[in-house]
KOLSE-558223 format. One record per residue: residue number from 1; x, y, z of N, C-alpha, C, O, CB in turn; residue in one letter. Coordinates in nm, 2 decimals, padded with zeros to 4 digits, m for minus. Atoms other than C-alpha are relative to their C-alpha. Glycine has a CB too. Layout:
BEGIN
r num = NUM; n.u = X; n.v = Y; n.w = Z; ca.u = X; ca.v = Y; ca.w = Z; c.u = X; c.v = Y; c.w = Z; o.u = X; o.v = Y; o.w = Z; cb.u = X; cb.v = Y; cb.w = Z; residuo = a
...
END
This chain:
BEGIN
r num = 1; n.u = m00.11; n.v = m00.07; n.w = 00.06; ca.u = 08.75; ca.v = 00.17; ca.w = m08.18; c.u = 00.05; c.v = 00.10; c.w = 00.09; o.u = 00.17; o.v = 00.12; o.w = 00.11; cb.u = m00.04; cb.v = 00.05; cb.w = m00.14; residuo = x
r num = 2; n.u = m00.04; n.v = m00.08; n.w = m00.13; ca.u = 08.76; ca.v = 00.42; ca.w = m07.91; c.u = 00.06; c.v = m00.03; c.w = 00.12; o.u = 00.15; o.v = 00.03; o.w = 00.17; cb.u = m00.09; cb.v = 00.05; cb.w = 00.04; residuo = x
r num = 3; n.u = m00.05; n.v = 00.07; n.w = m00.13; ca.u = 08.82; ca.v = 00.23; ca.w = m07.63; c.u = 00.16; c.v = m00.04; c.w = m00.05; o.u = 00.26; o.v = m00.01; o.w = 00.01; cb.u = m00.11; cb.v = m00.16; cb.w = 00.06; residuo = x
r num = 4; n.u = m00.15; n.v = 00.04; n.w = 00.04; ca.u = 09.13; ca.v = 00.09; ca.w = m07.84; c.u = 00.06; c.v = 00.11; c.w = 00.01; o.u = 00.14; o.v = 00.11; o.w = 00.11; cb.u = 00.03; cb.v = m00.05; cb.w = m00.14; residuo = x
r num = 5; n.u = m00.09; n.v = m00.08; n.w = 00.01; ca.u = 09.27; ca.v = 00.40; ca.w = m07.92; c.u = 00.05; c.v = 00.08; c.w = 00.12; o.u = 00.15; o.v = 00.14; o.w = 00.13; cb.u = m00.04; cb.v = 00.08; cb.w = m00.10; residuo = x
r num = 6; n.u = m00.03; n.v = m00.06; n.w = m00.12; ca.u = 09.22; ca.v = 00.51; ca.w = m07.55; c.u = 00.11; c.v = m00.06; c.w = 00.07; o.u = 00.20; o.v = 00.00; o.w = 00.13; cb.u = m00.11; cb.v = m00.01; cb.w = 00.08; residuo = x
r num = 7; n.u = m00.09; n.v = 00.08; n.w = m00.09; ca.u = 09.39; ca.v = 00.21; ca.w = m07.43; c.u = 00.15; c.v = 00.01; c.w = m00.05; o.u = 00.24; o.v = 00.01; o.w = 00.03; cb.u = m00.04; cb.v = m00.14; cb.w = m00.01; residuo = x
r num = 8; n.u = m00.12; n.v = 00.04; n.w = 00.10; ca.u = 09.67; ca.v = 00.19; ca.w = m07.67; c.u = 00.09; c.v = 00.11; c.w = 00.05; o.u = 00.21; o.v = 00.08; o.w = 00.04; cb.u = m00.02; cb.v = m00.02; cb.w = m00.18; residuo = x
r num = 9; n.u = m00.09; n.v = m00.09; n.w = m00.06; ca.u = 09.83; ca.v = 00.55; ca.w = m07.50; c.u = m00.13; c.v = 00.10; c.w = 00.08; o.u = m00.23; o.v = 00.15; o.w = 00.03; cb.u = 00.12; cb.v = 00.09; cb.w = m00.13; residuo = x
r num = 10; n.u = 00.10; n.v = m00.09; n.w = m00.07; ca.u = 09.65; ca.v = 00.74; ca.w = m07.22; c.u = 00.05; c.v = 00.14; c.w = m00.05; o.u = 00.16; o.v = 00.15; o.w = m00.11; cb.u = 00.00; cb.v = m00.02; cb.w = 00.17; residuo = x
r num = 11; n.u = 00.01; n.v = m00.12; n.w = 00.09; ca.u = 09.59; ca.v = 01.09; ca.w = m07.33; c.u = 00.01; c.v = 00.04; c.w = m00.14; o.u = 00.05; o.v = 00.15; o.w = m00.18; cb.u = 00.05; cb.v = 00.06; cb.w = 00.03; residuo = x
r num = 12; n.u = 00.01; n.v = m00.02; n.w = 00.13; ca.u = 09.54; ca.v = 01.01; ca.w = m07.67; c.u = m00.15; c.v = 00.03; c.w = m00.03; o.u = m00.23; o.v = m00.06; o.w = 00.00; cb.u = 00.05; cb.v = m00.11; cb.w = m00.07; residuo = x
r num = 13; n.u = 00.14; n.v = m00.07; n.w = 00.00; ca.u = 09.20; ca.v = 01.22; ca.w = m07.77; c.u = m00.07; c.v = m00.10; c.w = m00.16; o.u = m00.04; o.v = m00.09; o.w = m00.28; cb.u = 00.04; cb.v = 00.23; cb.w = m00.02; residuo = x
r num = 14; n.u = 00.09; n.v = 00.05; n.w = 00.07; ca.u = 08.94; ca.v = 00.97; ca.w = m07.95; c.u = m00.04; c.v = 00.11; c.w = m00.13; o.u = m00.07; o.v = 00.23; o.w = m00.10; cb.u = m00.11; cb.v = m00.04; cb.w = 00.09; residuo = x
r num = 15; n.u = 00.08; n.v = m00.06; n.w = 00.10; ca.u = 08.81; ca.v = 01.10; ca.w = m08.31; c.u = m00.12; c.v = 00.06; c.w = 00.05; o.u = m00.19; o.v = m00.01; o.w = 00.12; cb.u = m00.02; cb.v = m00.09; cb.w = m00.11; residuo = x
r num = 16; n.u = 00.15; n.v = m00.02; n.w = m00.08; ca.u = 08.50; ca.v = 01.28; ca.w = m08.22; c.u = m00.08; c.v = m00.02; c.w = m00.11; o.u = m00.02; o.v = 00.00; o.w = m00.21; cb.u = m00.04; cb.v = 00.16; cb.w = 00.07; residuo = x
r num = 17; n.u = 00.14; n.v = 00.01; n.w = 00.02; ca.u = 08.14; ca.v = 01.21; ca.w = m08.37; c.u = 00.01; c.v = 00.05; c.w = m00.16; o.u = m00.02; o.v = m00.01; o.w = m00.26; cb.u = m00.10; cb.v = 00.11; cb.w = 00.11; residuo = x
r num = 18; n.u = m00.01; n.v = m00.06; n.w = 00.13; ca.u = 08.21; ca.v = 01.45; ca.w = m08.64; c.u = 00.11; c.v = m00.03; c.w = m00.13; o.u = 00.10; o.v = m00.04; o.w = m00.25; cb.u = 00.01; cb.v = 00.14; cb.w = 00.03; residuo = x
r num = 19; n.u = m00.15; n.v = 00.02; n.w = 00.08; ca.u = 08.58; ca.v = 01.39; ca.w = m08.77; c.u = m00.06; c.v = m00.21; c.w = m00.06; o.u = 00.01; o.v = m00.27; o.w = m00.14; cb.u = 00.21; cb.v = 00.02; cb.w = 00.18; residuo = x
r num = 20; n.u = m00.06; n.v = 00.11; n.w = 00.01; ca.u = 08.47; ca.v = 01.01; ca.w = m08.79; c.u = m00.18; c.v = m00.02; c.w = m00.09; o.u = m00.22; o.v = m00.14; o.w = m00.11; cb.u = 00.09; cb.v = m00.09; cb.w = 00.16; residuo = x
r num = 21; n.u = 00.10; n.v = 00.02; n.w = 00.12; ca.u = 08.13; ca.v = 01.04; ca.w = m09.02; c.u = 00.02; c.v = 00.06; c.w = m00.09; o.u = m00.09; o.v = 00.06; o.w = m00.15; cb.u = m00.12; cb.v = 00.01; cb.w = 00.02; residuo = x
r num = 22; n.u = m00.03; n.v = 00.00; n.w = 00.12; ca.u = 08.27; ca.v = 01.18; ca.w = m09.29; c.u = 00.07; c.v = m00.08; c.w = m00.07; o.u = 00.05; o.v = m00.04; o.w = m00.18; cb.u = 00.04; cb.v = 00.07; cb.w = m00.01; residuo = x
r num = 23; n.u = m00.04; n.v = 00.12; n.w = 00.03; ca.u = 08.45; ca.v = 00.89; ca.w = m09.40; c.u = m00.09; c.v = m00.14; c.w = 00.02; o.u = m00.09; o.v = m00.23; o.w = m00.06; cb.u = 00.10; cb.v = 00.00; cb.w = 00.07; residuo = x
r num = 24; n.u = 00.11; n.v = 00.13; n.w = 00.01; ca.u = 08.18; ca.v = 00.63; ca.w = m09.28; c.u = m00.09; c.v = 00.05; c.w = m00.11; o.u = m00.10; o.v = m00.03; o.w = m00.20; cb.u = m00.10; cb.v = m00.02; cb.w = 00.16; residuo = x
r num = 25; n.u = 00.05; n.v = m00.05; n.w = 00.04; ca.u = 07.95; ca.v = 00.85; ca.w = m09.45; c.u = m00.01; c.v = m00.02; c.w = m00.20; o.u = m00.10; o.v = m00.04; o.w = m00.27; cb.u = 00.04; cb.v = 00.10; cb.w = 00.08; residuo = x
r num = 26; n.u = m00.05; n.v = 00.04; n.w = 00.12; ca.u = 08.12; ca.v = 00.82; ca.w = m09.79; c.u = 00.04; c.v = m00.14; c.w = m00.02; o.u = 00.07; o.v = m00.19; o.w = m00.13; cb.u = 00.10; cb.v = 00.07; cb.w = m00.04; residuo = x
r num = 27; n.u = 00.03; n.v = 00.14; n.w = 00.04; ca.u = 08.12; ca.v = 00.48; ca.w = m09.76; c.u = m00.07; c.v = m00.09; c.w = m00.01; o.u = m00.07; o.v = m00.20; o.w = m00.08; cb.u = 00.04; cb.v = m00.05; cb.w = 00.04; residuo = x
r num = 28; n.u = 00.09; n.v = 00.03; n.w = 00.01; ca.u = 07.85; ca.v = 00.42; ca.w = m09.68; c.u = m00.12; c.v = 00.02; c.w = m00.15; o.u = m00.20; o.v = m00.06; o.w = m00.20; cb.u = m00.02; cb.v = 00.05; cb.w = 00.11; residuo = x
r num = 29; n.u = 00.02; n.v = m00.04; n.w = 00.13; ca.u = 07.76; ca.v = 00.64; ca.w = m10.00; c.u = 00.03; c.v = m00.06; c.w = m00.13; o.u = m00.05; o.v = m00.07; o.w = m00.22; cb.u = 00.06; cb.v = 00.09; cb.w = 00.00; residuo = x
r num = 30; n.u = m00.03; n.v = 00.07; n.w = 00.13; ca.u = 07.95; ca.v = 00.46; ca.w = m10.25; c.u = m00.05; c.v = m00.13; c.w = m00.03; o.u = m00.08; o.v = m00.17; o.w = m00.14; cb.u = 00.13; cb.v = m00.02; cb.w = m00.01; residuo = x
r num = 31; n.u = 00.10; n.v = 00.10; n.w = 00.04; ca.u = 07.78; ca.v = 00.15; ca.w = m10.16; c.u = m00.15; c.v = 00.00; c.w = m00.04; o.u = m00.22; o.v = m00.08; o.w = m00.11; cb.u = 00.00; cb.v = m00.08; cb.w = 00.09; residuo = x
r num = 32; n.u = 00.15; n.v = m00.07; n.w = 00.07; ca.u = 07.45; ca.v = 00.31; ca.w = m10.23; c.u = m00.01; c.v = m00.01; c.w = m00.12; o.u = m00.09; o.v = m00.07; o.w = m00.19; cb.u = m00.03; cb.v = 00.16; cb.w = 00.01; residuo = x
r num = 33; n.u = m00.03; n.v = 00.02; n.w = 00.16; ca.u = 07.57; ca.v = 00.36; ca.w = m10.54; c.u = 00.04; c.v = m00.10; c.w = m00.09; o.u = 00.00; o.v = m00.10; o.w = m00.21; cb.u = 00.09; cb.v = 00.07; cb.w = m00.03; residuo = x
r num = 34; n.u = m00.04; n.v = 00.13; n.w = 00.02; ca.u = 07.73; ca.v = 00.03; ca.w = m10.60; c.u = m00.13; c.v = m00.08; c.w = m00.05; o.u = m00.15; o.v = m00.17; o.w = m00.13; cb.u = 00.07; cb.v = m00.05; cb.w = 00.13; residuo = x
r num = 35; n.u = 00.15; n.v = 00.12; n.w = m00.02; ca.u = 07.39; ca.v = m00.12; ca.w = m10.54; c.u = m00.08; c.v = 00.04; c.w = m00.09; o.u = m00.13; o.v = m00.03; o.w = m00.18; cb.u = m00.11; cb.v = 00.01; cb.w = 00.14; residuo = x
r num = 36; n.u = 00.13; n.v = m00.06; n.w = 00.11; ca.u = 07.16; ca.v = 00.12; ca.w = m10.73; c.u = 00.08; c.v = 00.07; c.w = m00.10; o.u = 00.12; o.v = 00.19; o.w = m00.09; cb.u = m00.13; cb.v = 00.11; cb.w = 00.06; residuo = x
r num = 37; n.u = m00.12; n.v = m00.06; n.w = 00.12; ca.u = 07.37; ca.v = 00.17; ca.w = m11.05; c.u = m00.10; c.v = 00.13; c.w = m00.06; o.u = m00.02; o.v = 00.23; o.w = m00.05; cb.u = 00.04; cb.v = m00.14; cb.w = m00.17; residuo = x
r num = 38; n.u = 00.06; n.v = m00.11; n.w = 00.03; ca.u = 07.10; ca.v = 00.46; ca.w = m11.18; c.u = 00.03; c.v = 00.16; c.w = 00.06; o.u = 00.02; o.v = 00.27; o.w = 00.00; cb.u = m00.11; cb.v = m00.02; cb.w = 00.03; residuo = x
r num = 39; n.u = 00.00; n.v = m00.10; n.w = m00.11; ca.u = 07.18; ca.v = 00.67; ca.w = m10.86; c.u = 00.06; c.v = 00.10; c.w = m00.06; o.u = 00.17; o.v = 00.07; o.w = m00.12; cb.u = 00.08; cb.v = m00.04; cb.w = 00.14; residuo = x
r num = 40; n.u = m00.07; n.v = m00.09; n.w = 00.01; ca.u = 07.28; ca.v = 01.02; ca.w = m10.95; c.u = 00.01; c.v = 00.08; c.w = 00.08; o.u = m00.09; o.v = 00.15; o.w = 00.08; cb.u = m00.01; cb.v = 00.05; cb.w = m00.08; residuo = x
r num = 41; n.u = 00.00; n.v = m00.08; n.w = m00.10; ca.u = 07.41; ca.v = 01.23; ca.w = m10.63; c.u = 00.04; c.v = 00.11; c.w = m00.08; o.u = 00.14; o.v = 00.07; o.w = m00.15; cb.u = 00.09; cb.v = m00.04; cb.w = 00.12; residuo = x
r num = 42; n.u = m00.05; n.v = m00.15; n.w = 00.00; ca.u = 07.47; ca.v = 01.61; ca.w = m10.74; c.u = 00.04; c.v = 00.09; c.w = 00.07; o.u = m00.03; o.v = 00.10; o.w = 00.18; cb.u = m00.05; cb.v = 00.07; cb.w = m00.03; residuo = x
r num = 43; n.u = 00.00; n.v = m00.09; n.w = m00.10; ca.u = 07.62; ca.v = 01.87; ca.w = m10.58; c.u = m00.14; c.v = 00.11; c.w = 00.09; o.u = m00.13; o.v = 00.18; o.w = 00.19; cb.u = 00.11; cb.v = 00.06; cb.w = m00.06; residuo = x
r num = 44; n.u = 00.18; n.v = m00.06; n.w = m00.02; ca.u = 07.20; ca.v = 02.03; ca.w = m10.57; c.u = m00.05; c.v = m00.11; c.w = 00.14; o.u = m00.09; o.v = m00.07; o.w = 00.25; cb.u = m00.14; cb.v = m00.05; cb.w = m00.19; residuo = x
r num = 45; n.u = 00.05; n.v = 00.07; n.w = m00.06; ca.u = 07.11; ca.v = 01.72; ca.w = m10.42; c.u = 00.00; c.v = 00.01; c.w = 00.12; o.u = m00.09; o.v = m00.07; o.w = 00.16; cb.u = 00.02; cb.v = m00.08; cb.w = m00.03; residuo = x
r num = 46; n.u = 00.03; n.v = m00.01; n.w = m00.14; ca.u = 07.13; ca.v = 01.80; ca.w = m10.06; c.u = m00.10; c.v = 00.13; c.w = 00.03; o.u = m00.20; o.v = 00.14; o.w = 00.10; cb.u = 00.14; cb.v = 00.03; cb.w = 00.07; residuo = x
r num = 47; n.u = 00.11; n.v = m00.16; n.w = 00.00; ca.u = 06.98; ca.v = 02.17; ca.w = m10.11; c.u = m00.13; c.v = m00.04; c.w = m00.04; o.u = m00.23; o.v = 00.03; o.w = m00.01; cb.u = 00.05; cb.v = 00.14; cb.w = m00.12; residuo = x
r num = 48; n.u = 00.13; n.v = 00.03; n.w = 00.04; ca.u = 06.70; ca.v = 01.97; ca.w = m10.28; c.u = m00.10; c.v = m00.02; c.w = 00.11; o.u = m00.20; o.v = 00.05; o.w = 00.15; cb.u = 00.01; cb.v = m00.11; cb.w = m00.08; residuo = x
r num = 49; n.u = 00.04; n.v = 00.07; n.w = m00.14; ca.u = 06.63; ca.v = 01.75; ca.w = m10.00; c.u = m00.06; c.v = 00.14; c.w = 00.12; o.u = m00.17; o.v = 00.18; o.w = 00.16; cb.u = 00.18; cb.v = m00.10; cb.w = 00.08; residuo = x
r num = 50; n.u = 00.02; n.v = m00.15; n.w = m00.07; ca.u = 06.64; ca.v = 02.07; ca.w = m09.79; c.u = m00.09; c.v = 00.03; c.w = m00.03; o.u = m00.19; o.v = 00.00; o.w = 00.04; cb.u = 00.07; cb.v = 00.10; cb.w = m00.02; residuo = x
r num = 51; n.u = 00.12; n.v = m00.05; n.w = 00.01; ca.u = 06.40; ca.v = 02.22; ca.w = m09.94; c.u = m00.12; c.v = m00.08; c.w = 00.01; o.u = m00.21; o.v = m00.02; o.w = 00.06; cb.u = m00.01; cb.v = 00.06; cb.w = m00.09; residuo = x
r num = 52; n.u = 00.13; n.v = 00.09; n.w = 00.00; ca.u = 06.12; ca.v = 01.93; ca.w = m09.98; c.u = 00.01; c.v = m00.04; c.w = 00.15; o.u = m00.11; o.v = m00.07; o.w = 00.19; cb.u = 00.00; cb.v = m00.14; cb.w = m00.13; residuo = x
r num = 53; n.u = 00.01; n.v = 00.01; n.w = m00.16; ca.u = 06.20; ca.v = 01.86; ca.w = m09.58; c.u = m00.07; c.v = 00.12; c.w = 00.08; o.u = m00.16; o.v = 00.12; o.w = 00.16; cb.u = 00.16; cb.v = m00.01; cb.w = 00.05; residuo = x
r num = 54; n.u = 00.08; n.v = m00.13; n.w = m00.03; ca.u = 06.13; ca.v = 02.22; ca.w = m09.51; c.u = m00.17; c.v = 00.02; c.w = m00.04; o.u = m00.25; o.v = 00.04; o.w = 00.05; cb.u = 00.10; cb.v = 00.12; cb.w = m00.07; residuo = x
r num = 55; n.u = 00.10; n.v = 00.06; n.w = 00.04; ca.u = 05.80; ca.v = 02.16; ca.w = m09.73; c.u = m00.09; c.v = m00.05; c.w = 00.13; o.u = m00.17; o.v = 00.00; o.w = 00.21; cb.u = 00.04; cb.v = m00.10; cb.w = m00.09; residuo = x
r num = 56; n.u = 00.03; n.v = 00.14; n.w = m00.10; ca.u = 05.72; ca.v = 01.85; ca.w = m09.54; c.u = m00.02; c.v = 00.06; c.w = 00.14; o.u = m00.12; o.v = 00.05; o.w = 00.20; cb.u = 00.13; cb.v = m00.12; cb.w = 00.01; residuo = x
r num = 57; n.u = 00.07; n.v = m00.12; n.w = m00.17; ca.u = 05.75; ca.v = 02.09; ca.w = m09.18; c.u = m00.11; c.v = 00.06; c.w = m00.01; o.u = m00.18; o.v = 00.09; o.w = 00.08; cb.u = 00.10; cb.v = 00.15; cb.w = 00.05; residuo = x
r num = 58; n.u = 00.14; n.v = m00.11; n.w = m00.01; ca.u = 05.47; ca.v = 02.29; ca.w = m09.31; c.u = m00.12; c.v = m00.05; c.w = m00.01; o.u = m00.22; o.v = 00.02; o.w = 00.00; cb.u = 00.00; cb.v = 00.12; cb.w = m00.11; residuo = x
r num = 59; n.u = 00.12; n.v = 00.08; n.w = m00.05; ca.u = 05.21; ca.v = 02.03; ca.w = m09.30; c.u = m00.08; c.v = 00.03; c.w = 00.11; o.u = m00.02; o.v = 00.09; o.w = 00.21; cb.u = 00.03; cb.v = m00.12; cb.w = 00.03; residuo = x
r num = 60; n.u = 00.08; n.v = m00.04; n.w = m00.13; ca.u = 04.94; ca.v = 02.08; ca.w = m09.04; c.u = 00.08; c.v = m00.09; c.w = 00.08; o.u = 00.16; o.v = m00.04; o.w = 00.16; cb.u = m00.16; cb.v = m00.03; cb.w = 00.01; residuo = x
r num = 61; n.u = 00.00; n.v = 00.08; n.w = m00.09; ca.u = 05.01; ca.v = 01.78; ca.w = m08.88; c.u = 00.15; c.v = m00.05; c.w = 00.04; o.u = 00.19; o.v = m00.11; o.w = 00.14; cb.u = m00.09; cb.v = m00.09; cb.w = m00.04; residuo = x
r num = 62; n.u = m00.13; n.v = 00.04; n.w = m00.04; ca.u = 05.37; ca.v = 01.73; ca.w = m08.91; c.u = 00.07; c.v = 00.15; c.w = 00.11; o.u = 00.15; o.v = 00.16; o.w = 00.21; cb.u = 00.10; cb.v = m00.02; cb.w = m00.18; residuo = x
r num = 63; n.u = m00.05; n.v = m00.15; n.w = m00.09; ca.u = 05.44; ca.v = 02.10; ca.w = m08.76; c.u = m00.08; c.v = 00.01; c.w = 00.11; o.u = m00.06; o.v = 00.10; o.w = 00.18; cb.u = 00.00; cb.v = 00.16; cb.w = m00.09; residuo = x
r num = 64; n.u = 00.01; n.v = 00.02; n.w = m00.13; ca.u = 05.26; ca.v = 02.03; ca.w = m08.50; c.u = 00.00; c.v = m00.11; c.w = 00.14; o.u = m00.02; o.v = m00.10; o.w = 00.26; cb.u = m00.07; cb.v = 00.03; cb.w = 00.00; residuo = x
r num = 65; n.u = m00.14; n.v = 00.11; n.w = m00.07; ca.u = 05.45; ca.v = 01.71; ca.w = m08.37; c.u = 00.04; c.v = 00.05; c.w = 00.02; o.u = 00.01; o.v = 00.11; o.w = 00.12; cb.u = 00.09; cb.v = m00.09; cb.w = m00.03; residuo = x
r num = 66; n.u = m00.12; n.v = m00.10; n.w = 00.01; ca.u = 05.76; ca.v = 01.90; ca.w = m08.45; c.u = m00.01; c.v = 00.09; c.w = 00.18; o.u = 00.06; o.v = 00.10; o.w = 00.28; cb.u = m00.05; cb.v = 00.14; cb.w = m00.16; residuo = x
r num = 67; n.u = m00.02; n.v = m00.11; n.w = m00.14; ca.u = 05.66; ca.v = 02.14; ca.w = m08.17; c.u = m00.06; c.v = m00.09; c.w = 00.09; o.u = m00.03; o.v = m00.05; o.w = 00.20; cb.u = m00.11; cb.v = 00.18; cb.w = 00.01; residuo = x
r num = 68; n.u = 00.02; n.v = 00.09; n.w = m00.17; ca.u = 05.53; ca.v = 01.87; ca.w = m07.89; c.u = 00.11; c.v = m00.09; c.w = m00.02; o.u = 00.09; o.v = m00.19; o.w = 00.06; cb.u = m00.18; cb.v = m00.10; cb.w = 00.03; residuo = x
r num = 69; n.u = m00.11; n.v = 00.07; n.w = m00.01; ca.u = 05.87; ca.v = 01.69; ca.w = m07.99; c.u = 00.12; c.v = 00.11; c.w = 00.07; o.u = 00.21; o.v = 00.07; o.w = 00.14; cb.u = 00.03; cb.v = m00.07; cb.w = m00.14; residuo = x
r num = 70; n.u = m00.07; n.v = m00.14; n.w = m00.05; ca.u = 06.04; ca.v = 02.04; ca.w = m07.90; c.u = 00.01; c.v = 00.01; c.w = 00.11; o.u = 00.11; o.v = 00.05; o.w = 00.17; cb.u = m00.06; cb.v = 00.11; cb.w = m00.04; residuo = x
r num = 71; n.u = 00.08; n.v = m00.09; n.w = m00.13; ca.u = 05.86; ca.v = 02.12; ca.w = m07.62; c.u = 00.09; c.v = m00.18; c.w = 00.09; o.u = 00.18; o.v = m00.16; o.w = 00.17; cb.u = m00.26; cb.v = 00.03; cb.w = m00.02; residuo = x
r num = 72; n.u = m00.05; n.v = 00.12; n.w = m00.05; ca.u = 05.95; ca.v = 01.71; ca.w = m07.51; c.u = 00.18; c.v = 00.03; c.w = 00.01; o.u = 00.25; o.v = 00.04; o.w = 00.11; cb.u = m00.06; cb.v = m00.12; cb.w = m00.10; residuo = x
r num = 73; n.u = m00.21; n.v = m00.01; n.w = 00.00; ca.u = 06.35; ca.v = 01.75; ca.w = m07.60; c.u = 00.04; c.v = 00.10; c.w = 00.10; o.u = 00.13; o.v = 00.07; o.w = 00.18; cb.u = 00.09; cb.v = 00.07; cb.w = m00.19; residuo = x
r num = 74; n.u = m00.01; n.v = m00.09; n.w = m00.10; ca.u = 06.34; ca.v = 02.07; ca.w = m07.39; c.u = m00.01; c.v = m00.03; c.w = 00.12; o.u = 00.10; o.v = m00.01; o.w = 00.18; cb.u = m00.08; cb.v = 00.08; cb.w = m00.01; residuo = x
r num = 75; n.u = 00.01; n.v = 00.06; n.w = m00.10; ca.u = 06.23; ca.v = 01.92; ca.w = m07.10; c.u = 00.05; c.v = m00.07; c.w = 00.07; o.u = 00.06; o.v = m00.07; o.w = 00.19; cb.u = m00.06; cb.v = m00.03; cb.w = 00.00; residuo = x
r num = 76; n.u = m00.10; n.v = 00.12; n.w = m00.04; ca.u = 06.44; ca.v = 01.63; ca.w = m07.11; c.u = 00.11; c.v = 00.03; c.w = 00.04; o.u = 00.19; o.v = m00.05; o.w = 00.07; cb.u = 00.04; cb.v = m00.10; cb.w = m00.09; residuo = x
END
């Protein structure tokens, strides 16, 4: 899709990364939902997640991956 829109007029600036997953994103969403008729997304539901992820960091063993994946991404 990029390459098209490049080609189709030079100096036409591609959607970036961000402008173009919010829309996949919710589409991807609604078929979620489509599929698993129970699904209830809330506006909480992300802050939830959040927090039981943050949780999940404070494991021994997960928080100290975390930092030799750190320490790795740094390097690279």
């Amino acid at each position: 899709m990029v390459n098209a829109i490049q080609q189709a007029r030079l100096g036409v600036k591609p959607p970036t990364t961000y402008e173009l997953s919010g829309p996949i994103l919710d589409e991807e969403a609604g078929k979620l939902m489509n599929k698993i008729k129970h699904l209830v997304w809330t506006p909480r539901a992300t802050h939830n997640i959040d927090l039981m992820l943050e949780e999940i960091g404070e494991i021994k063993i997960v928080k100290e991956t975390l930092q030799e994946v750190r320490l790795v991404s740094r390097f690279i």
